[in-house]
mmCIF file as Biopython writes it, N, C-alpha, C and O atoms, coordinates in Angstrom:
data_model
#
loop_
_atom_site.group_PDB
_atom_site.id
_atom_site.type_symbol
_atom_site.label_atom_id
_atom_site.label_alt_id
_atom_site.label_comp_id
_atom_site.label_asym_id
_atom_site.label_entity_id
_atom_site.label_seq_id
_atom_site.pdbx_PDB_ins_code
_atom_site.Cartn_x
_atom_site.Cartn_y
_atom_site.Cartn_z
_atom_site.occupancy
_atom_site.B_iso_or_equiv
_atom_site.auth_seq_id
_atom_site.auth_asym_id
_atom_site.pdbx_PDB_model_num
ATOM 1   N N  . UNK A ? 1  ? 0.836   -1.185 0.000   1.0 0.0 1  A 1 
ATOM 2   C CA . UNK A ? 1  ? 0.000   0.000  0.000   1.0 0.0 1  A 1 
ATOM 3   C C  . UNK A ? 1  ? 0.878   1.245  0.000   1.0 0.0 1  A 1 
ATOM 4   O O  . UNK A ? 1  ? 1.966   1.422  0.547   1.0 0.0 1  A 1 
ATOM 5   N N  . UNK A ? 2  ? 0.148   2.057  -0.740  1.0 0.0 2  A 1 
ATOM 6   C CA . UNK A ? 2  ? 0.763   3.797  -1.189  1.0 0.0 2  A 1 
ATOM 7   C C  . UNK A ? 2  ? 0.982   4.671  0.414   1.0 0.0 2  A 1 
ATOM 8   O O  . UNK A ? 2  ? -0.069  5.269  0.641   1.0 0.0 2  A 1 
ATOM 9   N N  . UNK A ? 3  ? 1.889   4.878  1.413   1.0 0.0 3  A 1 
ATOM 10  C CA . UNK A ? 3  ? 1.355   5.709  2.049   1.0 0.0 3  A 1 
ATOM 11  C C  . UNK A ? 3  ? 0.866   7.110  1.615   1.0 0.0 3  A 1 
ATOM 12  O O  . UNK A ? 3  ? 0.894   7.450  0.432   1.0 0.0 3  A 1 
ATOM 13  N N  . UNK A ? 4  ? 0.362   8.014  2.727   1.0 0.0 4  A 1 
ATOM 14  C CA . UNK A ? 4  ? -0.960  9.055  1.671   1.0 0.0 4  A 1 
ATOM 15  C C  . UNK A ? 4  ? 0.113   10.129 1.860   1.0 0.0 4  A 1 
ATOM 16  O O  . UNK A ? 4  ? -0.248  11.212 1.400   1.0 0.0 4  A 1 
ATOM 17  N N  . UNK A ? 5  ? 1.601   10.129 2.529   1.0 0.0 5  A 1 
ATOM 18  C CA . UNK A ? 5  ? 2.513   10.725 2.211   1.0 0.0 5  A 1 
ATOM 19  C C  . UNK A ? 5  ? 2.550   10.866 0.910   1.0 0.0 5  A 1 
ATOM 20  O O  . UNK A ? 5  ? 2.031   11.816 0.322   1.0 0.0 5  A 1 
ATOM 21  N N  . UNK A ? 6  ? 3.372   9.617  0.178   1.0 0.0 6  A 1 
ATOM 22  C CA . UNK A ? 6  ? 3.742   9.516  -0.967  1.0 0.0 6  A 1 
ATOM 23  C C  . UNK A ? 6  ? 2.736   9.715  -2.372  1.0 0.0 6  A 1 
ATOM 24  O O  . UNK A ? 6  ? 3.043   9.881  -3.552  1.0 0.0 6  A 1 
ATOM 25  N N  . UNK A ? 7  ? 1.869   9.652  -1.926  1.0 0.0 7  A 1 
ATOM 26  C CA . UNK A ? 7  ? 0.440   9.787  -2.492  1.0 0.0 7  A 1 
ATOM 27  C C  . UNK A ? 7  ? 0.322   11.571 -2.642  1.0 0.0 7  A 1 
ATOM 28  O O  . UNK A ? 7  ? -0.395  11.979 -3.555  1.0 0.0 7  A 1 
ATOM 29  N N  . UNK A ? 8  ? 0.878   12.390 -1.932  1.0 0.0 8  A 1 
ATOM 30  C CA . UNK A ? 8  ? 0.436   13.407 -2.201  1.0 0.0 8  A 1 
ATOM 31  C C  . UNK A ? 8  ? 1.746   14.582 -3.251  1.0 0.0 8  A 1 
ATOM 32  O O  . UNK A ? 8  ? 1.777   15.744 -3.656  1.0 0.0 8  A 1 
ATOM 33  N N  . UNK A ? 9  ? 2.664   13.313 -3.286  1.0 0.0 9  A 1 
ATOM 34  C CA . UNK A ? 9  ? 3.596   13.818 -4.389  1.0 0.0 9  A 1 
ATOM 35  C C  . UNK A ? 9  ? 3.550   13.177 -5.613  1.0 0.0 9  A 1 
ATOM 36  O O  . UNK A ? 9  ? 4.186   13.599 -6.578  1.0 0.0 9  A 1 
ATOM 37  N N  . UNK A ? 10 ? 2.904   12.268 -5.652  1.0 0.0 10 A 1 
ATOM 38  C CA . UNK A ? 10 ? 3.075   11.820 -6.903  1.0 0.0 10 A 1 
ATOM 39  C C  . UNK A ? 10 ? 1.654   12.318 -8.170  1.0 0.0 10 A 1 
ATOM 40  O O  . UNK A ? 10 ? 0.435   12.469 -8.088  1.0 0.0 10 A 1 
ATOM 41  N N  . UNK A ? 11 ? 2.754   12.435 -9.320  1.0 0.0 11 A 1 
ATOM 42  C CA . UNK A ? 11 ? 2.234   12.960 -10.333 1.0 0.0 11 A 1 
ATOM 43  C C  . UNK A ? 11 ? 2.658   12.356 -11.319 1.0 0.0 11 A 1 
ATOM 44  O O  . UNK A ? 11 ? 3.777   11.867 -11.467 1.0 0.0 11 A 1 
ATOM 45  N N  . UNK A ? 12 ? 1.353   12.368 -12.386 1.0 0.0 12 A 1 
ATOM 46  C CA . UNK A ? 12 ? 1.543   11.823 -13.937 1.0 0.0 12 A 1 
ATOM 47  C C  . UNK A ? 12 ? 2.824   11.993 -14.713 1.0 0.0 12 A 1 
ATOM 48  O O  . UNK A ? 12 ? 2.790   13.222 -14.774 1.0 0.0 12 A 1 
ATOM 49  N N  . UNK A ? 13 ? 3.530   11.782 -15.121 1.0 0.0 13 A 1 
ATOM 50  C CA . UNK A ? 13 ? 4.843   11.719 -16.033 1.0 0.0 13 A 1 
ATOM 51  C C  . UNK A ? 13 ? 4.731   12.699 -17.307 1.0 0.0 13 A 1 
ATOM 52  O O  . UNK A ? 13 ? 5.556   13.459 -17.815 1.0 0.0 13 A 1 
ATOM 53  N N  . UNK A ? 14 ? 3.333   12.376 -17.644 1.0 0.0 14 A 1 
ATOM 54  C CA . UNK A ? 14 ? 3.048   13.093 -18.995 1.0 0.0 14 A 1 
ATOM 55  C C  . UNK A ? 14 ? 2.650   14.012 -18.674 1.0 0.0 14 A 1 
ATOM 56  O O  . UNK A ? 14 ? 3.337   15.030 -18.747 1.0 0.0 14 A 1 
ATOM 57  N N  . UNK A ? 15 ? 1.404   14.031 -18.195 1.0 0.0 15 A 1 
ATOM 58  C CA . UNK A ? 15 ? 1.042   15.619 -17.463 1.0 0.0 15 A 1 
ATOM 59  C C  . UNK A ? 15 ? 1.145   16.417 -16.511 1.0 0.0 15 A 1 
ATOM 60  O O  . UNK A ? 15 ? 0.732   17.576 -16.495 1.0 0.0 15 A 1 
ATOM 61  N N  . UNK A ? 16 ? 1.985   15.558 -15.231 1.0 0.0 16 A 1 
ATOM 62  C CA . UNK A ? 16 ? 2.378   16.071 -14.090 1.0 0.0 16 A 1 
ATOM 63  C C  . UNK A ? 16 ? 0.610   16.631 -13.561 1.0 0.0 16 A 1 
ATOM 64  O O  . UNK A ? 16 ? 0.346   17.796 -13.262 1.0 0.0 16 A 1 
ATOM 65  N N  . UNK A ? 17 ? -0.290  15.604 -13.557 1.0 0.0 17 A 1 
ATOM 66  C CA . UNK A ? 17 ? -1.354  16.349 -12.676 1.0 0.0 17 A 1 
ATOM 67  C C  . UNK A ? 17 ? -1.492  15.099 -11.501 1.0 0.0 17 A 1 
ATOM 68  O O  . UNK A ? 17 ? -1.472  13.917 -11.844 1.0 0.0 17 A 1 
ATOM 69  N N  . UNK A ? 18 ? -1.571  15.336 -10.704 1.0 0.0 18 A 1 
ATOM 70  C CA . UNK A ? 18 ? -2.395  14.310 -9.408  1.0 0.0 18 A 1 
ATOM 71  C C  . UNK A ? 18 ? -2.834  12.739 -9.461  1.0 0.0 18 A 1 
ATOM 72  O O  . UNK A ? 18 ? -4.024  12.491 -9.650  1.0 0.0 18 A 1 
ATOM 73  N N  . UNK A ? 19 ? -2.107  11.910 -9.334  1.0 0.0 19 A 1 
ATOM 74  C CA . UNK A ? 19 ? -2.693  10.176 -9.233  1.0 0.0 19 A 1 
ATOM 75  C C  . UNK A ? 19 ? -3.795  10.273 -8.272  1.0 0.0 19 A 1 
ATOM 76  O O  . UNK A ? 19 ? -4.054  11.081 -7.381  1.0 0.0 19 A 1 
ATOM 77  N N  . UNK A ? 20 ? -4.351  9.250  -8.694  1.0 0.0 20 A 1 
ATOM 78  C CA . UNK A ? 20 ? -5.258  8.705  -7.465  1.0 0.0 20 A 1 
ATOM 79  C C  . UNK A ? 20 ? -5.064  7.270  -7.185  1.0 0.0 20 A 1 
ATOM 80  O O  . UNK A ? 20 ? -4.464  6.591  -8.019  1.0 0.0 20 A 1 
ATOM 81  N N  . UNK A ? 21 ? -5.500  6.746  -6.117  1.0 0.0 21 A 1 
ATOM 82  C CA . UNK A ? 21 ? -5.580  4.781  -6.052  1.0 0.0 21 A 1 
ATOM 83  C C  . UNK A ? 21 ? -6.688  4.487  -6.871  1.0 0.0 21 A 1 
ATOM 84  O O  . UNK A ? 21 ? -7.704  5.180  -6.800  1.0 0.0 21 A 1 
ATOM 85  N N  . UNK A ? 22 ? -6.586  3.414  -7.736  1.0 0.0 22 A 1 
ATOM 86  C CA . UNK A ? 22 ? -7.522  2.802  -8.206  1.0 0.0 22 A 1 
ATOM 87  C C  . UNK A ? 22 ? -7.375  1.065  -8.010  1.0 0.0 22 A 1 
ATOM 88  O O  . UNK A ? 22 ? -6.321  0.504  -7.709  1.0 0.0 22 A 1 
ATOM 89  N N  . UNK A ? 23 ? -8.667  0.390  -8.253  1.0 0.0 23 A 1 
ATOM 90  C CA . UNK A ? 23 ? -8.720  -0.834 -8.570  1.0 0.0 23 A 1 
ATOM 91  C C  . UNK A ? 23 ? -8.201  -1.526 -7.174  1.0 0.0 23 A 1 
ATOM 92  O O  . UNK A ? 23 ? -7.600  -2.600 -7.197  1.0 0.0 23 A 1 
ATOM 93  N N  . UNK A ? 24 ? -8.500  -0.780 -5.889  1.0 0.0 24 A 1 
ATOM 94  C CA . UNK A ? 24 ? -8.289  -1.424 -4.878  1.0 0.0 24 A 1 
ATOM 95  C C  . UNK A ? 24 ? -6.434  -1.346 -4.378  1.0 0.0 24 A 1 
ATOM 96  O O  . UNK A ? 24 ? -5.807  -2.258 -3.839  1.0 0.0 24 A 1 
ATOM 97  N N  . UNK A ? 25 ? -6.007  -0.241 -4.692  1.0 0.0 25 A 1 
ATOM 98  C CA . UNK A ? 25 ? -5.049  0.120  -4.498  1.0 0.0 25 A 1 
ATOM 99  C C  . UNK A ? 25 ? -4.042  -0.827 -5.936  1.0 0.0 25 A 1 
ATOM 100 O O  . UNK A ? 25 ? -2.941  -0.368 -5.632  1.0 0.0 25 A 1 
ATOM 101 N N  . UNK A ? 26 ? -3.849  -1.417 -6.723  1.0 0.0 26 A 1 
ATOM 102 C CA . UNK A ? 26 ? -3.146  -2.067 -7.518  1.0 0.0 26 A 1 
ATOM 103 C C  . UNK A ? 26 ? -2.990  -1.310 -8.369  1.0 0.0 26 A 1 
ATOM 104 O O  . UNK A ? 26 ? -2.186  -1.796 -9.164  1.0 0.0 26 A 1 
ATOM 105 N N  . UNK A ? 27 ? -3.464  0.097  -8.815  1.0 0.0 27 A 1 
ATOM 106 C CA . UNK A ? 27 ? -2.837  1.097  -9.759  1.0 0.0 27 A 1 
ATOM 107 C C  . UNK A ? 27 ? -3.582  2.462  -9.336  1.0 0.0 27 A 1 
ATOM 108 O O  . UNK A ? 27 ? -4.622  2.714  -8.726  1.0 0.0 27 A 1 
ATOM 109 N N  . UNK A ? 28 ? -2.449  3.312  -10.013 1.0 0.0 28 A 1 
ATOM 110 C CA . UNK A ? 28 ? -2.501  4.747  -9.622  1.0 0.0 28 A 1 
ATOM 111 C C  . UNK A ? 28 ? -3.104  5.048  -11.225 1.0 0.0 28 A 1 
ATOM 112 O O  . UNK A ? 28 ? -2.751  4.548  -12.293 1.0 0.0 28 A 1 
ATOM 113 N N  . UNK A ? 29 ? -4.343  6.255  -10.870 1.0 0.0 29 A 1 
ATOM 114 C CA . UNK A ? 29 ? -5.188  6.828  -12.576 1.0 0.0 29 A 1 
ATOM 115 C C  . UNK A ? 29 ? -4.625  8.426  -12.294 1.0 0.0 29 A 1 
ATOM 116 O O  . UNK A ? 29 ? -4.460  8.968  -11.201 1.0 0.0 29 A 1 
ATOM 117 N N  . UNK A ? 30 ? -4.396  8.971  -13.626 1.0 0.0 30 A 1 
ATOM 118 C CA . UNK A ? 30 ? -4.678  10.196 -13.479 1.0 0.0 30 A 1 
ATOM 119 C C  . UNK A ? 30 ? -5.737  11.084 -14.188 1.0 0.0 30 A 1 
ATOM 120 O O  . UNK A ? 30 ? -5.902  11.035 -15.407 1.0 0.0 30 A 1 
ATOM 121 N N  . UNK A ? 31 ? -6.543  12.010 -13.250 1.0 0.0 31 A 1 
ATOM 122 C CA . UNK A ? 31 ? -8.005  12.337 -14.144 1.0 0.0 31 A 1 
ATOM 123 C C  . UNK A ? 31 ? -7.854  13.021 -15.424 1.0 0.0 31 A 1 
ATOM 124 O O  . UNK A ? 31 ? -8.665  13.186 -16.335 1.0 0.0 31 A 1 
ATOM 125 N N  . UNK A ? 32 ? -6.600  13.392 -15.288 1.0 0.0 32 A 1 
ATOM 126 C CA . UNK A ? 32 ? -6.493  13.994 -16.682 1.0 0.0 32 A 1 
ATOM 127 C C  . UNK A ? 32 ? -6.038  13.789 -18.071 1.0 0.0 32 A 1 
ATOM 128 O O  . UNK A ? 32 ? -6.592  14.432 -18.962 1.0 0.0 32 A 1 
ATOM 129 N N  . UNK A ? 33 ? -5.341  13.182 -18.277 1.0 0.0 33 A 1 
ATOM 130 C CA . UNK A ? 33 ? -5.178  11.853 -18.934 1.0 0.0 33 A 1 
ATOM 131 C C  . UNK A ? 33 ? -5.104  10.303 -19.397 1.0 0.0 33 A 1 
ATOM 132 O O  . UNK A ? 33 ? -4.633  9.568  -20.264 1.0 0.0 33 A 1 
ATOM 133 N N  . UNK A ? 34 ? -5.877  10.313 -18.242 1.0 0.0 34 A 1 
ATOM 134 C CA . UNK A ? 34 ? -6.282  9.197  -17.926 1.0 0.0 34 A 1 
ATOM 135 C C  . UNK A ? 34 ? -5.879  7.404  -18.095 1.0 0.0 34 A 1 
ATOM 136 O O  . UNK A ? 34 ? -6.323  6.299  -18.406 1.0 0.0 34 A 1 
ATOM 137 N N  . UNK A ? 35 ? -4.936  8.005  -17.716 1.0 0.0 35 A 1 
ATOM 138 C CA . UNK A ? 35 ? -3.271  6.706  -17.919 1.0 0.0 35 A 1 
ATOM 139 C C  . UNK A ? 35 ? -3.266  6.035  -16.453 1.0 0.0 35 A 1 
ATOM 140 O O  . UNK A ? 35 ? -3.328  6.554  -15.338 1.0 0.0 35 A 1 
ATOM 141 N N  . UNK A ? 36 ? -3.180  4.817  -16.824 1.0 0.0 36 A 1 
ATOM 142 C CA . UNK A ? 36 ? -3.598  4.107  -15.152 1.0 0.0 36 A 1 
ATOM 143 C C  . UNK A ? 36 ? -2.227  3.165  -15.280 1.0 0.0 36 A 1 
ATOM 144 O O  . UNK A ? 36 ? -1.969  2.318  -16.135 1.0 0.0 36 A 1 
ATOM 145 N N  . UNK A ? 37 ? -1.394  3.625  -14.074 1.0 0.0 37 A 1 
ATOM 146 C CA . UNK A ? 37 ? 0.405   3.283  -14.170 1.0 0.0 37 A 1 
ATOM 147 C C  . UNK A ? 37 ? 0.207   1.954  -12.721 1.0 0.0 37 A 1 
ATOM 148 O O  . UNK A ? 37 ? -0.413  2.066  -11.664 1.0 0.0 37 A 1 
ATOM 149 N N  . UNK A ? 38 ? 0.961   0.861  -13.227 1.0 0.0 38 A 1 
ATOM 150 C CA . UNK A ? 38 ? 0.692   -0.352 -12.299 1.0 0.0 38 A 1 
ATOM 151 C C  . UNK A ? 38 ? 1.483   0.061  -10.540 1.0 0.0 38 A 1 
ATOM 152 O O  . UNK A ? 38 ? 2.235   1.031  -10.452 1.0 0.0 38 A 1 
ATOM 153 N N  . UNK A ? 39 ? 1.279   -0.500 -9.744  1.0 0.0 39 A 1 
ATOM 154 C CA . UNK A ? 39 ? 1.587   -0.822 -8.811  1.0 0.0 39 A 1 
ATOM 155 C C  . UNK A ? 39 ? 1.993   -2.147 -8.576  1.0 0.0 39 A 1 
ATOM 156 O O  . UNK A ? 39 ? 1.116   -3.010 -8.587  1.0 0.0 39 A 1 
ATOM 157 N N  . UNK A ? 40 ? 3.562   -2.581 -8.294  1.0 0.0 40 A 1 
ATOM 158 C CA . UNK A ? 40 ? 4.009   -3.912 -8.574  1.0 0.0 40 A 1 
ATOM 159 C C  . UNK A ? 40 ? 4.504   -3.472 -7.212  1.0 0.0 40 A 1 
ATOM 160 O O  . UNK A ? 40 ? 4.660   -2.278 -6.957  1.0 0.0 40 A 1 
ATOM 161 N N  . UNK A ? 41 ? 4.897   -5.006 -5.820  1.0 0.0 41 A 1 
ATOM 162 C CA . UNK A ? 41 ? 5.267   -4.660 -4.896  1.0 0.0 41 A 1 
ATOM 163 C C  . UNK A ? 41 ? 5.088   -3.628 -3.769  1.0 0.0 41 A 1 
ATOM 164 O O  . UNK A ? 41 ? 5.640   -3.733 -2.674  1.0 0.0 41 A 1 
ATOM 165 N N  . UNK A ? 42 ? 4.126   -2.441 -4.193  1.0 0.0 42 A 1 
ATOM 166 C CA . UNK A ? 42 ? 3.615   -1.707 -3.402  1.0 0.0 42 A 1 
ATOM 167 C C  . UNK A ? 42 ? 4.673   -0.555 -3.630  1.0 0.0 42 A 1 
ATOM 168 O O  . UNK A ? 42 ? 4.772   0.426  -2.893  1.0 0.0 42 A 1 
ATOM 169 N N  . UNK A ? 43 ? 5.942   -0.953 -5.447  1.0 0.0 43 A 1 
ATOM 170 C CA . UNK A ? 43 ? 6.164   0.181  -6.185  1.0 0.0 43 A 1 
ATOM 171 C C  . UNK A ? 43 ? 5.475   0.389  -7.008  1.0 0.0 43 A 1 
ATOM 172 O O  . UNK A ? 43 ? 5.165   -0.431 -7.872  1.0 0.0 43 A 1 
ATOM 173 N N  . UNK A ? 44 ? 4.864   2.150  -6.890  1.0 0.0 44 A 1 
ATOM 174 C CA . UNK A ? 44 ? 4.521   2.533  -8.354  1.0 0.0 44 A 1 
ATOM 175 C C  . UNK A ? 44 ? 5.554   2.567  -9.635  1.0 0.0 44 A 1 
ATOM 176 O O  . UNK A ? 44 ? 6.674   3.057  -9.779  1.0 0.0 44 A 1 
ATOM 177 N N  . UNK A ? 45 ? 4.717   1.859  -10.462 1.0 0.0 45 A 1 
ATOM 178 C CA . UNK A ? 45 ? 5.448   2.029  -11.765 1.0 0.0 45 A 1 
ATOM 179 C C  . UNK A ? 45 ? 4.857   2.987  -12.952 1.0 0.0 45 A 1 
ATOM 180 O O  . UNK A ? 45 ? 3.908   2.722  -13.689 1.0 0.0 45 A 1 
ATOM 181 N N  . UNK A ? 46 ? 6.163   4.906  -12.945 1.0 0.0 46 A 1 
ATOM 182 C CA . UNK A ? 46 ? 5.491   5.635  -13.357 1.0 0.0 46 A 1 
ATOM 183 C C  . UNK A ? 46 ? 6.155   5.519  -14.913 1.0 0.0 46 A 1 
ATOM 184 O O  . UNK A ? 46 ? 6.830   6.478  -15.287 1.0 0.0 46 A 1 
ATOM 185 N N  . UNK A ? 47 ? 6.029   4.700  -15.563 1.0 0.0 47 A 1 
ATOM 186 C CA . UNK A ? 47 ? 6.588   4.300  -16.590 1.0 0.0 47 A 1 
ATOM 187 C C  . UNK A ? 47 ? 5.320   4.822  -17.593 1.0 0.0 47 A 1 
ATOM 188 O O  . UNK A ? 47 ? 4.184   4.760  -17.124 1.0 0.0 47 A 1 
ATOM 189 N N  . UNK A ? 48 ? 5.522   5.362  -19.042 1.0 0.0 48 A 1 
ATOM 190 C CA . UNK A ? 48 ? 4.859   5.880  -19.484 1.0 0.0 48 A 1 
ATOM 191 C C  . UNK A ? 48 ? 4.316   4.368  -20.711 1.0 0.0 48 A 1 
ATOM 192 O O  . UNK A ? 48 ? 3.292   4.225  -21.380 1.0 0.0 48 A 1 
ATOM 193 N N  . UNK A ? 49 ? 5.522   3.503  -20.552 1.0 0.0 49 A 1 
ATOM 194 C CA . UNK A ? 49 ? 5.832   2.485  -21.420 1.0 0.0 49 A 1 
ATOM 195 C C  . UNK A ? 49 ? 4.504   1.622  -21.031 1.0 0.0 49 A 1 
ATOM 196 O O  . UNK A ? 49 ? 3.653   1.153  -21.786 1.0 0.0 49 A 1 
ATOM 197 N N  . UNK A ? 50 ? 4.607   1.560  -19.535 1.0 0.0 50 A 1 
ATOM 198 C CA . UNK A ? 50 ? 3.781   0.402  -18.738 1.0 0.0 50 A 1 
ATOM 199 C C  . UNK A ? 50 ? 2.740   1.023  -18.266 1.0 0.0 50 A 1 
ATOM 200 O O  . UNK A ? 50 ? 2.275   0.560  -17.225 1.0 0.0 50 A 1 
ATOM 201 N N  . UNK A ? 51 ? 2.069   2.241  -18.878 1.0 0.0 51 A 1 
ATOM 202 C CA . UNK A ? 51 ? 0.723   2.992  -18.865 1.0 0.0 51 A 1 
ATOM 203 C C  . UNK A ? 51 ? -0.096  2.379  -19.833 1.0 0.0 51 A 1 
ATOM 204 O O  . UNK A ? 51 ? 0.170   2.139  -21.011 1.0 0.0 51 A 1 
ATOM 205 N N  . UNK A ? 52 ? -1.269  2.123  -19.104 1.0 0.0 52 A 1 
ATOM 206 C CA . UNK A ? 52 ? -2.391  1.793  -20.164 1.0 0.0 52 A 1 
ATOM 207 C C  . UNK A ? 52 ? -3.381  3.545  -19.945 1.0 0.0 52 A 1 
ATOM 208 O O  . UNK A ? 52 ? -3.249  4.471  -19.144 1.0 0.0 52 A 1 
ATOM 209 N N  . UNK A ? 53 ? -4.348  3.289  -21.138 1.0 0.0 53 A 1 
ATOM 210 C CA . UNK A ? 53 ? -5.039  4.879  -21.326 1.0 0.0 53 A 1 
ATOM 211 C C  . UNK A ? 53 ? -6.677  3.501  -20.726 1.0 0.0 53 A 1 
ATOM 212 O O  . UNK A ? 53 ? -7.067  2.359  -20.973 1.0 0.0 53 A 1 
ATOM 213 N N  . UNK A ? 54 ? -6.928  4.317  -20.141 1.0 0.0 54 A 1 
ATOM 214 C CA . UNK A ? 54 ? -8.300  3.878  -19.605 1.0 0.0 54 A 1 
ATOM 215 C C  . UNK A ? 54 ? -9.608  4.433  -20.510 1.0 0.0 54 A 1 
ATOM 216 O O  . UNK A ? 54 ? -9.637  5.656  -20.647 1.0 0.0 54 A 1 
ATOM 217 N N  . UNK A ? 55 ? -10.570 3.752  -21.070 1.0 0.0 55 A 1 
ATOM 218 C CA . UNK A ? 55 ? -11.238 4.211  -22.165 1.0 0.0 55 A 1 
ATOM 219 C C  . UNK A ? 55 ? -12.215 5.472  -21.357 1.0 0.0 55 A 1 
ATOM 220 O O  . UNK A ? 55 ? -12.027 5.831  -20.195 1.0 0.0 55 A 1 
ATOM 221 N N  . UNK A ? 56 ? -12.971 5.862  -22.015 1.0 0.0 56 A 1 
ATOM 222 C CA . UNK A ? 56 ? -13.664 7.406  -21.351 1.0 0.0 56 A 1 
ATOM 223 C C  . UNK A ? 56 ? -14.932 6.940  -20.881 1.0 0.0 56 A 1 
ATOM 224 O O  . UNK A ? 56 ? -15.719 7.722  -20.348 1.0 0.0 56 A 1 
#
């Protein structure tokens, strides 16, 4: 799990706007581009490679 420390620095790669937890904590979305980056080990992975785009 994300602590809500680390949670309040982290930002999108592409757009640098705000993650959120999704999917029960197993990936971070961002609302604005809406790229949902995995959580492996309880590391985020802000890889733009290993971003999926979440449909609208």
């Amino acid at each position: 799990m994300i602590s809500p420390e680390l949670l309040e620095i982290l930002v999108c790669p592409v757009c640098k706007k705000r993650l959120v937890l999704k999917h029960e904590g197993e990936s971070l979305q961002c609302g604005e581009c809406r790229r949902v980056y995995p959580i492996r080990d309880g590391i985020p992975i802000l890889l733009v490679d290993e971003a999926v785009i979440e449909p609208a």
